[in-house]
C-alpha positions, 0 to 999 in steps of 0.5 A, a space after each residue: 531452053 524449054 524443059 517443061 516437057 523434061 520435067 514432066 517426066 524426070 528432073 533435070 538429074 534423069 529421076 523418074 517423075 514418081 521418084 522426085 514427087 516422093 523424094 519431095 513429099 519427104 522434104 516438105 514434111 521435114 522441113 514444114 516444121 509444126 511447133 510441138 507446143 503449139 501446133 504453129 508453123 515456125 519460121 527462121 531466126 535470124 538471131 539464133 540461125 534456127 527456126 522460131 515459133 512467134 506464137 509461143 517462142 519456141 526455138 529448134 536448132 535446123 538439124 545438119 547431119 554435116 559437123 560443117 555448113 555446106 556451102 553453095 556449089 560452084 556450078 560450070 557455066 558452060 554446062 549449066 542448062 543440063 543442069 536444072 533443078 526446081 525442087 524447092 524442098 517446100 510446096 510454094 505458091 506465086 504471088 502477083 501483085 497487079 498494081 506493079 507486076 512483082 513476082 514472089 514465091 511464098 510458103 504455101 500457107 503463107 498469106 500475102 495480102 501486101 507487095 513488099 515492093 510497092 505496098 499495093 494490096 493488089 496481089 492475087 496468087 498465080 498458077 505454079 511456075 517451075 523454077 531453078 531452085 537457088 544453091 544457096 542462101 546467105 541468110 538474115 542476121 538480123 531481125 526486123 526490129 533491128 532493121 526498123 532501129 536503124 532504119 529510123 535512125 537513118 531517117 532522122 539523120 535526113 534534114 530535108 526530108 519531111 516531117 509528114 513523110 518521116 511519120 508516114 514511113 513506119 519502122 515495123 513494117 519493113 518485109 524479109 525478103 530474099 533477092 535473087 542473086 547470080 555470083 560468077 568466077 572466072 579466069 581473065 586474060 586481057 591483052 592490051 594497049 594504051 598511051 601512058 603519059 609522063 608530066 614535065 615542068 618547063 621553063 619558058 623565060 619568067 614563067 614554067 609550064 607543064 606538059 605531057 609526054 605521051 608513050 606507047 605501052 602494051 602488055 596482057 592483065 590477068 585477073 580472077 574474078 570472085 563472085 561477082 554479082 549479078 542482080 537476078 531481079 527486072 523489078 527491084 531497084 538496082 541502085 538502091 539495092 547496091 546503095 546497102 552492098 557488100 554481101 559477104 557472099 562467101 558466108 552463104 549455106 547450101 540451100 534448105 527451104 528451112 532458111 525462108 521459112 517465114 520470109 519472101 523469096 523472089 524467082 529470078 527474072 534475068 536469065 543466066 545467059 543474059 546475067 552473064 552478059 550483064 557480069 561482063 559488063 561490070 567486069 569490064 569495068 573493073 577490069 579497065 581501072 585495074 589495067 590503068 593502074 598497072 600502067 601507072 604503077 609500072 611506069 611511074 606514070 601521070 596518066 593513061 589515056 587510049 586504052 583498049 582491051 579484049 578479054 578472053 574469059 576460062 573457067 567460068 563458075 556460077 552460082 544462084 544465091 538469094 540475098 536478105 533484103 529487109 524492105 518497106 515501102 509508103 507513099 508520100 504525095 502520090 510517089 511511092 518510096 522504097 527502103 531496104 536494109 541489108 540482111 546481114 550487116 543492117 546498112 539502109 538505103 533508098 531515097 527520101 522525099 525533099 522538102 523544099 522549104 527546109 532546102 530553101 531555109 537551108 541555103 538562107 543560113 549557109 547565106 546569112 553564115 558565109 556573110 557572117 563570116 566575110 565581115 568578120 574578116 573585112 
């Protein structure tokens, strides 16, 4: 649904034009937040939960009228195009890079001069874009010099990647990025239908055999589904990024502009409509291992085969949540190569060049071991 035209004159809450520049003037000076020491814009520590000046190292506590962190709210599925929101809470600018086409979203004061995602210096700031503003953030916990420790240790432990490659991938310039993220719940109700079947062994004279007999079975599955996750992104790399899962995606705080400050934050470029058929699609999957194993479990069987379903989904809630990603990305060979690194827990992942030579000295030893190892027990 279009709402430029609704949004030139209110927002998506029904607040006059004038109201919500004012009420958004309001948030940028309090969450803009200057260093008293040294006058410098601050930005979030993932070590302290707090904002962080790297000039002169003062911290400050993020101010929460609230004895407990709000969390993200869920949001009704069925109504949620009545329910836009692009106030970010901070003046931001969007970024393009021209080599890849990434979009992201910066503090207007932040400079750009680099993709996170392709490491192309190719970027060129694009007019303002509205934007359904995320209801939460699950924020970093830790910094990039934890994320660049463990992403070296895990280059080392790769054999066959490459020296040359290995130098060329720089631990200290990984990027803090938060990914765009849709979370659903909903209430399943799955009737069914499949064959289960039942081995039997079989004597025939000297030798047995074995064989399966087949049973018809049907029954309904219910299930809740609990935040199930939705890449919000066309331009990340979804394996990669699933390589560093899970989230704890229940640790997640209403959304403040104070939790980017400093950090990039890509929009989404998946829909919610089409990030709930995408939903539908892993939950299916989910859904048709769970029913094979009630099968199995109910009836003791070996085996389903034949089975067939149909979901009816209730109550469906979602939520829009940005995820931290520590990413960095070089070119090895004219290919680039991508590595992230969970903002919350650490896990690496991506891909490493190969190099043949170790690959072929490799299988020369594993030959020469499995030789070895023959006459000794000739």
């Amino acid at each position: 649904m279009d709402n430029s035209n609704h949004l030139d004159s209110a927002d998506s809450a029904g607040n006059p034009k004038e109201f919500v520049e004012a009420e958004g003037e309001i948030t940028r000076k309090e969450t803009d937040r200057k260093c008293p020491d040294c006058g410098a814009t601050m930005d979030f520590d993932p070590l302290t939960g707090g904002l962080y000046c790297q000039y002169c190292g003062h911290k400050e506590a993020i101010d929460d009228k609230d004895q407990k962190p709000q969390r993200a709210e869920e949001l009704d599925f069925s109504s949620a195009l009545n329910k836009d929101n692009c106030n970010w809470g901070a003046k931001k600018k969007t970024i393009k890079c021209k080599s890849c086409g990434a979009v992201t979203i910066y503090d207007e004061l932040e400079l750009a001069n680099t993709c996170p995602y392709c490491g192309s210096n190719q970027v060129m700031e694009e007019q303002d874009v509205d934007t359904l503003a995320p209801g939460g953030v699950c924020t970093f916990k830790i910094d990039g010099k934890r994320a660049g420790e463990n992403f070296k240790s895990w280059l080392g432990h790769k054999l066959f990647c490459p020296s040359a490659a290995k130098k060329a991938a720089k631990p200290d310039q990984f990027k803090g990025i938060y990914v765009p993220y849709w979370t659903f719940d909903a209430d399943t109700t799955s009737p069914y239908h499949a064959q289960y079947g039942i081995e039997r062994t079989l004597k025939r004279g000297d030798h047995s055999e074995t064989v399966t007999e087949w049973h018809n079975t049907t029954g309904v599955y219910h299930c809740f589904i609990d935040d199930q996750l939705v890449l919000a992104s066309t331009r990340m790399d979804q394996r990669i990024l699933e390589s560093v899962w899970p989230y704890d995606t229940k640790n997640n705080l209403a959304y403040k502009p104070e939790y980017l400050a400093g950090f990039i934050s890509e929009r989404y470029s998946l829909g919610l409509d089409q990030g709930w058929k995408e939903a539908q699609k892993s939950i299916r999957k989910k859904l048709s291992g769970e029913i094979n194993q009630e099968i199995i479990d109910k009836y003791d069987a070996d085996s389903v085969r034949s089975l067939g379903f149909d979901t009816n989904y209730t109550n469906i809630k979602y939520k829009y949540l940005l995820l931290p990603v520590w990413m960095s990305a070089f070119t090895y060979k004219d290919k680039v190569y991508q590595f992230v690194v969970n903002g919350q827990t650490g896990k690496v992942g991506g891909q490493t060049p190969i190099s043949p030579l170790r690959v072929a000295i490799a299988i020369i030893i594993t030959l020469l071991l499995l030789s070895f190892i023959f006459r000794l027990g000739r």
